[in-house]
C-alpha positions, 0 to 999 in steps of 0.5 A: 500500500502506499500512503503519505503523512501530511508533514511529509512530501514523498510517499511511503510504502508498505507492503501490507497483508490482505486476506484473500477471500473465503472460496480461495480456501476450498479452491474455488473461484473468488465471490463464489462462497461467503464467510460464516460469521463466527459464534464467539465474538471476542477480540484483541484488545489494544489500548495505547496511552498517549500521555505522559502520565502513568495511568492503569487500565481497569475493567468496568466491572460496575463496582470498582473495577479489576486491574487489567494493566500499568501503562506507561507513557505513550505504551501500549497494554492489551487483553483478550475482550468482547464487545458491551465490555466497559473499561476505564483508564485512571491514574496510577496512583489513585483509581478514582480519578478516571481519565477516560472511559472505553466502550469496546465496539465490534470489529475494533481493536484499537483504543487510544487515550489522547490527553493532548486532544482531550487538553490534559497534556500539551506537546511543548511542555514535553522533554525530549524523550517524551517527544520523541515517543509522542512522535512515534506513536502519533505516526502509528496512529496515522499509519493504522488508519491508513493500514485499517482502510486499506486491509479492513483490519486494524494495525496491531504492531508498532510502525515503523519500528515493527517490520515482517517477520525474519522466519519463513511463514508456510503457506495456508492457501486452501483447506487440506494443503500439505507442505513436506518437511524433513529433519536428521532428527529422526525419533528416540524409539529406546529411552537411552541409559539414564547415564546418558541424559545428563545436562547437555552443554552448549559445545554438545548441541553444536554437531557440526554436519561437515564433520559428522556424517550422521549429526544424531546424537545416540543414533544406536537408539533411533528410528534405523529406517532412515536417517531422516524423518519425514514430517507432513504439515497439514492445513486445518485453518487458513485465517489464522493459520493452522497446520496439524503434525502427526506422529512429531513425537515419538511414545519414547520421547513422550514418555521422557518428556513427562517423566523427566519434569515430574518423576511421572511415568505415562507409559499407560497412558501413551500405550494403551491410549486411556484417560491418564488415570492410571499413570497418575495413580500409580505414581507418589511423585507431584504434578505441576499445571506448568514447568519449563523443560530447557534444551540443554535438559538432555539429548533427547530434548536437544533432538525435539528442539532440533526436529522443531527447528526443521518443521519452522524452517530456522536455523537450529542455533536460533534455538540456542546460546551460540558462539561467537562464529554462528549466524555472525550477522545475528549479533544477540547470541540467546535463543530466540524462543522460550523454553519448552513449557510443560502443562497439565489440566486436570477435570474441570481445568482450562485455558479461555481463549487467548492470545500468545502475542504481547505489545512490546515497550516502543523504546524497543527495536525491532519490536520482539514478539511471539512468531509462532507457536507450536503445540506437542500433545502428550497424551489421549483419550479424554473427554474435552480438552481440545484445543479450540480457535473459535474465530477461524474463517470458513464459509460452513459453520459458525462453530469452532475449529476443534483440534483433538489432542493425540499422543505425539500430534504437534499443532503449529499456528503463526501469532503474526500475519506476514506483512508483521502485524499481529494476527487477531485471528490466532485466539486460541482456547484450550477447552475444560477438561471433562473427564481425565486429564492432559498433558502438552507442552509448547514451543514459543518462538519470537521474531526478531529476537526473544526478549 
C-alpha cells in the first residue's frame, strides 16, 4: 500500500497483508462462497496511552473495577475482550480519578487515550524523550488508519519500528494443503541409559554436519529406517493459520518428556491410549499445571528442539546460546524462543481463549514478539480438552475449529500475519477438561529476537 503523512512530501510504502477471500480456501473461484460469521465474538484488545502520565487500565466491572494493566507513557497494554465490555483508564496512583472511559465496539481493536486532544497534556511542555515517543506513536496512529482502510483490519504492531517477520511463514492457501518437511532428527524409539541424559552443554548441541556424517546424537537408539524423518504439515485453518503434525513425537520421547519434569511415568497412558488415570495413580511423585523443560535438559530434548527447528524452517542455533562464529550477522547470541513449557489440566481445568502475542515497550527495536507457536500433545483419550480457535474463517459453520489432542500430534499456528502485524485471528482456547486429564507442552518462538 502506499500512503503519505501530511508533514511529509514523498510517499511511503508498505507492503501490507490482505486476506484473500473465503472460496480461495476450498479452491474455488473468488465471490463464489461467503464467510460464516463466527459464534464467539471476542477480540484483541489494544489500548495505547498517549500521555505522559502513568495511568492503569481497569475493567468496568460496575463496582470498582479489576486491574487489567500499568501503562506507561505513550505504551501500549492489551487483553483478550468482547464487545458491551466497559473499561476505564485512571491514574496510577489513585483509581478514582478516571481519565477516560472505553466502550469496546465490534470489529475494533484499537483504543487510544489522547490527553493532548482531550487538553490534559500539551506537546511543548514535553522533554525530549517524551517527544520523541509522542512522535512515534502519533505516526502509528496515522499509519493504522491508513493500514485499517486499506486491509479492513486494524494495525496491531508498532510502525515503523515493527517490520515482517525474519522466519519463513508456510503457506495456508486452501483447506487440506500439505507442505513436506524433513529433519536428521529422526525419533528416540529406546529411552537411552539414564547415564546418558545428563545436562547437555552448549559445545554438545553444536554437531557440526561437515564433520559428522550422521549429526544424531545416540543414533544406536533411533528410528534405523532412515536417517531422516519425514514430517507432513497439514492445513486445518487458513485465517489464522493452522497446520496439524502427526506422529512429531515419538511414545519414547513422550514418555521422557513427562517423566523427566515430574518423576511421572505415562507409559499407560501413551500405550494403551486411556484417560491418564492410571499413570497418575500409580505414581507418589507431584504434578505441576506448568514447568519449563530447557534444551540443554538432555539429548533427547536437544533432538525435539532440533526436529522443531526443521518443521519452522530456522536455523537450529536460533534455538540456542551460540558462539561467537554462528549466524555472525545475528549479533544477540540467546535463543530466540522460550523454553519448552510443560502443562497439565486436570477435570474441570482450562485455558479461555487467548492470545500468545504481547505489545512490546516502543523504546524497543525491532519490536520482539511471539512468531509462532507450536503445540506437542502428550497424551489421549479424554473427554474435552481440545484445543479450540473459535474465530477461524470458513464459509460452513459458525462453530469452532476443534483440534483433538493425540499422543505425539504437534499443532503449529503463526501469532503474526506476514506483512508483521499481529494476527487477531490466532485466539486460541484450550477447552475444560471433562473427564481425565492432559498433558502438552509448547514451543514459543519470537521474531526478531526473544526478549
Amino acid at each position: 500500500m502506499t500512503f503519505q503523512f501530511s508533514h511529509e512530501s514523498t510517499p511511503r510504502t508498505f507492503q501490507a497483508y490482505v486476506q484473500p477471500d473465503v472460496a480461495t480456501f476450498y479452491n474455488d473461484p473468488p465471490g463464489t462462497r461467503s464467510v460464516q460469521k463466527p459464534y464467539f465474538n471476542g477480540v484483541a484488545g489494544k489500548f495505547i496511552n498517549l500521555s505522559p502520565e502513568h495511568l492503569s487500565l481497569y475493567w468496568d466491572d460496575g463496582r470498582d473495577g479489576q486491574l487489567i494493566a500499568d501503562m506507561l507513557p505513550f505504551q501500549a497494554v492489551g487483553t483478550a475482550t468482547f464487545p458491551v465490555h466497559k473499561f476505564f483508564i485512571a491514574l496510577k496512583h489513585d483509581p478514582s480519578e478516571i481519565v477516560h472511559r472505553i466502550h469496546i465496539q465490534p470489529g475494533t481493536n484499537l483504543y487510544v487515550y489522547d490527553a493532548f486532544e482531550m487538553g490534559r497534556a500539551s506537546v511543548s511542555d514535553l522533554s525530549d524523550g517524551e517527544l520523541e515517543l509522542y512522535i512515534l506513536q502519533r505516526n502509528n496512529l496515522l499509519f493504522a488508519r491508513e493500514y485499517r482502510e486499506f486491509t479492513g483490519r486494524d494495525w496491531l504492531s508498532l510502525y515503523p519500528k515493527r517490520q515482517k517477520a525474519i522466519y519463513k511463514m508456510w503457506n495456508a492457501d486452501y483447506f487440506g494443503q500439505q507442505h513436506w518437511v524433513t529433519s536428521s532428527e529422526t525419533h528416540f524409539l529406546l529411552e537411552p541409559p539414564e547415564e546418558l541424559l545428563g545436562r547437555m552443554k552448549p559445545d554438545e548441541m553444536h554437531r557440526d554436519r561437515m564433520i559428522f556424517p550422521d549429526p544424531r546424537n545416540l543414533a544406536e537408539y533411533r528410528s534405523q529406517d532412515s536417517k531422516e524423518l519425514n514430517m507432513t504439515m497439514t492445513v486445518l485453518s487458513c485465517a489464522p493459520r493452522v497446520f496439524e503434525i502427526k506422529n512429531f513425537l515419538s511414545h519414547a520421547e513422550v514418555d521422557h518428556i513427562v517423566h523427566m519434569a515430574t518423576g511421572m511415568k505415562l507409559a499407560i497412558s501413551t500405550t494403551s491410549g486411556s484417560d491418564g488415570h492410571d499413570a497418575k495413580s500409580n505414581s507418589k511423585t507431584r504434578t505441576s499445571h506448568n514447568s519449563w523443560v530447557h534444551r540443554s535438559r538432555s539429548p533427547i530434548m536437544d533432538s525435539i528442539y532440533g526436529r522443531a527447528a526443521d518443521l519452522m524452517q530456522i536455523d537450529e542455533a536460533l534455538l540456542r546460546e551460540r558462539n561467537q562464529v554462528e549466524i555472525p550477522e545475528i549479533s544477540r547470541k540467546g535463543s530466540n524462543a522460550e523454553e519448552f513449557q510443560l502443562v497439565h489440566y486436570d477435570k474441570s481445568e482450562q485455558y479461555t481463549a487467548h492470545h500468545d502475542f504481547t505489545y512490546p515497550n516502543s523504546k524497543i527495536d525491532g519490536q520482539p514478539a511471539r512468531f509462532v507457536t507450536l503445540l506437542l500433545y502428550l497424551n489421549e483419550g479424554m473427554i474435552g480438552g481440545d484445543t479450540t480457535f473459535p474465530r477461524w474463517v470458513n464459509a460452513k459453520s459458525g462453530k469452532k475449529l476443534a483440534v483433538k489432542p493425540e499422543i505425539g500430534k504437534a499443532i503449529l499456528f503463526y501469532d503474526q500475519l506476514p506483512d508483521g502485524n499481529m494476527d487477531d485471528l490466532s485466539q486460541h482456547a484450550a477447552e475444560a477438561v471433562q473427564k481425565g486429564q492432559k498433558w502438552l507442552i509448547n514451543l514459543w518462538t519470537w521474531d526478531p529476537f526473544f526478549r
